[in-house]
N, C-alpha and C positions, 0 to 999 in steps of 0.2 A: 512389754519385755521386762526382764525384771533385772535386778539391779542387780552389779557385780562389780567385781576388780579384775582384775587381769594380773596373775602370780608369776606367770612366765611366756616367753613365746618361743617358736625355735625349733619345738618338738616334732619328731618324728613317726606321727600315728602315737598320741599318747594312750594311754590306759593303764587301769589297774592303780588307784591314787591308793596310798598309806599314808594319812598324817602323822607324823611321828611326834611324841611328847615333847620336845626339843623345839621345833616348830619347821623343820624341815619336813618338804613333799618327797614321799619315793613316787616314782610313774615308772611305768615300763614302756616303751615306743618300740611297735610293734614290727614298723617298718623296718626300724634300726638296729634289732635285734640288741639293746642293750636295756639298763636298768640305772635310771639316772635319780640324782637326788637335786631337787630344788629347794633351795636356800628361802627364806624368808623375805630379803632384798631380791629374789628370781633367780641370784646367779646359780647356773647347772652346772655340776659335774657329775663324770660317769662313777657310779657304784660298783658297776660290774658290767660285761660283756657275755651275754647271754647265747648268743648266737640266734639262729631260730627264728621263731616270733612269739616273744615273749607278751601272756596276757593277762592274766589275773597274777594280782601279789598280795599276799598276807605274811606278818608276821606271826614263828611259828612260838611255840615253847622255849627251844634252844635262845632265841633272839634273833634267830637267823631269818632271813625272806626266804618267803618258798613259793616260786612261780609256777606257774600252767602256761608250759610253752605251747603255741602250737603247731609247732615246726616251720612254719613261714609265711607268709602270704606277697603277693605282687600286687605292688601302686605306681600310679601312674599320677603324676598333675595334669592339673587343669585350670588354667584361669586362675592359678594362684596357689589352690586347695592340693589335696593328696587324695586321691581317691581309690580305692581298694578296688583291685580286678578281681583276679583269681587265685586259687591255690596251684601251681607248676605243679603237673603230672610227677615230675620225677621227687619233688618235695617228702622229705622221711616222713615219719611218721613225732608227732609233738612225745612232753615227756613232762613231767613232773621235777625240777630242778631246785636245788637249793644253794640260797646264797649265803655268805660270811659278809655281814656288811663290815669286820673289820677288815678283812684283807682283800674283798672281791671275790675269795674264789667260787667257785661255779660249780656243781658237780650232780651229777644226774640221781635222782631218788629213785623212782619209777617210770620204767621205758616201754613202749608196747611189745608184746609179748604174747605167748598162748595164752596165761592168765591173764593180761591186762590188755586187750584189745582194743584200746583208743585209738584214735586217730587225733584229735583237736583238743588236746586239754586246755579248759577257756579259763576258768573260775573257780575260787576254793574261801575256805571260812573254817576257823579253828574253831572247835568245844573247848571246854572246858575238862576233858579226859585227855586232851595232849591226841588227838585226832580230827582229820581235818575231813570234809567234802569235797568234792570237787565236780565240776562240771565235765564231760567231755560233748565236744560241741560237734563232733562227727566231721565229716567233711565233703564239701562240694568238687568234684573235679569235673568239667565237661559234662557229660550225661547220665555221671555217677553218682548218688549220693549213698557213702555211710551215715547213718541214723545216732544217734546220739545214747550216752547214757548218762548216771549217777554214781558216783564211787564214793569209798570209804576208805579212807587209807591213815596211816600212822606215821609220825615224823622223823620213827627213827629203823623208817625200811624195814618192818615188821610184818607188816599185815596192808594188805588192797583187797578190795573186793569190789566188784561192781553189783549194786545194791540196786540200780532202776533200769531194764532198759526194756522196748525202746524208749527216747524221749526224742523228738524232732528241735532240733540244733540248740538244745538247751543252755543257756547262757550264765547268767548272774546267780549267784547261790547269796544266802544269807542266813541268819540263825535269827528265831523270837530274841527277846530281854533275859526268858523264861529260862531258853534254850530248849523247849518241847514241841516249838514246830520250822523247820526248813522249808524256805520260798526258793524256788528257780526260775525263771525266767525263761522262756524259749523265745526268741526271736523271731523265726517268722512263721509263726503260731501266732504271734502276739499275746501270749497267753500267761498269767504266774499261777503257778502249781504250788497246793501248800502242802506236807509230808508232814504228819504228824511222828512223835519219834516216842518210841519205847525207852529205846537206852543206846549208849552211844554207837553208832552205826548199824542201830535199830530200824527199823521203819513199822509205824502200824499202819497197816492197807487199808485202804479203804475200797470199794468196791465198785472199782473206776478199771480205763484199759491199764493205768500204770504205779495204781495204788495212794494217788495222789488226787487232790481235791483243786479245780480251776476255782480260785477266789477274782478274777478279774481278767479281762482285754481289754487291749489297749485300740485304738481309734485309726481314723482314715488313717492310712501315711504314717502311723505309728507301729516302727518293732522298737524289740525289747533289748537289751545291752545287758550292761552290770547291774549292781542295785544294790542299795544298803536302806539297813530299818530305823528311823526315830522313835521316839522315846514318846512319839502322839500315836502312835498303835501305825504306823505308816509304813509298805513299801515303798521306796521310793529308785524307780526304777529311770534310768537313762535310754532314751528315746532315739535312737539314728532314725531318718526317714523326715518327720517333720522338724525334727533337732526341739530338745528340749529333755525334763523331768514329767513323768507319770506317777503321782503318789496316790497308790491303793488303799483301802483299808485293811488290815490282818483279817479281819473278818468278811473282805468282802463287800459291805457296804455301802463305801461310796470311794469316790478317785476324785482327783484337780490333776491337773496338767498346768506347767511353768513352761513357757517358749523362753529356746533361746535360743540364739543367730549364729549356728553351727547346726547342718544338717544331720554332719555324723557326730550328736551328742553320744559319748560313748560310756562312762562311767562315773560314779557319785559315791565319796567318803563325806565321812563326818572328822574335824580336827579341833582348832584352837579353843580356846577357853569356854569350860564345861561343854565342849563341842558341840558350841553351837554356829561353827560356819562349815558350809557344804564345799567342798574341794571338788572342782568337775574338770574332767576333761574334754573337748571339740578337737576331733583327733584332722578332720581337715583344714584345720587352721593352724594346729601344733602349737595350741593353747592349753594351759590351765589357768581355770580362774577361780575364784573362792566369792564366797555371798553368804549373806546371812540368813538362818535357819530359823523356822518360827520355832523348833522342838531340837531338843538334844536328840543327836544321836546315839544307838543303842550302844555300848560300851562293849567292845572286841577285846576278847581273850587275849592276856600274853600284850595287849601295847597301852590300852588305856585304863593303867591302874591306877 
């Protein structure tokens, strides 16, 4: 098992970690439909109230957080933990929201729509053009499943498009060093798709069902979560099912896997000094913890200049 600290406990389905320069954790808990910030000494407060089920958080250009809600989910305990049921039939549909980390306020970017037909927006990651990806992760209801895609959208309510679909419950988005190729994640695929990119909100096809290239899958009892890239050519992907970290190669090549003692390991930033400690969250424990990184992680648009 590998070695860690414990940053905070308490949480509510965490996910979506932001190390912030400062040395504050943003998480979003998913359950709790808010967007909390952890202190350095652990103590939480709330950032903002999201509603929903808030999932992926990046900071965008403005300074603002811009989440991928995905309208809700239901958990139930167990023996201690929180464990994730289902999504309520009558549950809306997720949205694209942005936050004001100085005031809290809240306010919807992109909502589903004729043109924007999500259901689960999970994950997002800024360029360097002031445009961000985002994952839509579909959704499971009873004996229904909508199918997932890829979007491309702009932070100041400009421009969306859905660039991939289908994708089967695509998860964790991330960008190269480069910025010339996007990894996603799909879940219970177990599978990371890499997109090579033209230009921004480009995609060059490759000649696959969804234009994208499987660089990797993950093992028995391994799906796939969030995921962020180091600075050693690494995806490095959070693992629910056996709890732990999957780091792939960019190319493919080769993978290690990190256990650790949360089965719903859920999501992996890079933060403190030359960031090189890993910030994860174990969303059935309502833990984050931090641990140290053999490789920097890759530096994110717009927080670590």
């Amino acid at each position: 098992m590998a070695d860690f600290r414990v940053a905070t406990t308490g949480l509510n389905f965490p996910e979506g970690p932001i190390a912030l320069p400062n040395g504050d954790v943003l998480v979003v808990e998913v359950a709790g439909g808010v967007l909390t910030r952890v202190a350095p000494d652990g103590r939480r407060s709330m950032a903002a109230r999201t509603g929903g089920g808030p999932n992926g958080a990046a900071i965008g250009p403005d300074g603002a957080c811009y989440v991928c809600n995905n309208g809700g989910i239901r958990v139930r305990q167990m023996d201690g933990l929180t464990l994730p049921v289902d999504t309520p039939p009558d549950t809306p549909p997720g949205s694209i929201q942005r936050v004001d980390l100085a005031s809290g306020k809240v306010e919807t970017l992109y909502a589903h729509g004729a043109a924007t037909p999500f259901w689960g927006p999970n994950d997002l990651v800024f360029d360097d053009a002031g445009g961000f990806w985002f994952s839509d992760f579909g959704r499971i209801a009873g004996r229904t499943q909508h199918v997932g895609s890829l979007y491309y959208a702009r932070a100041d309510g400009s421009r969306i498009e859905e660039v991939v679909h289908p994708l089967i419950t695509p998860n964790g988005v991330g960008l190269s060093a480069d910025g010339k190729s996007l990894y996603v994640a799909e879940t219970f695929t177990s599978q990371v798709i890499r997109f090579e990119l033209e230009a921004p909100g480009v995609i060059r096809r490759a000649p696959t069902r969804n234009g994208g290239t499987v660089i990797g899958r993950a093992g028995r009892d391994q799906f796939l979560d969030s995921l962020a890239l180091d600075s050693g050519g690494n995806v490095c992907v959070a693992c629910p099912g056996s709890g732990g970290i999957c780091c792939f190669a960019e190319d493919g090549s080769a993978q290690r896997y990190i256990p650790l003692p949360d089965f719903m390991t859920t999501n992996i930033c890079f933060g403190g000094p030359e960031l090189r400690t890993a910030f994860i969250t174990l969303a059935s424990t309502g833990q984050l913890i931090a641990m140290p990184w053999p490789h920097a992680g890759v530096k994110l648009h717009y927080l670590n200049r």
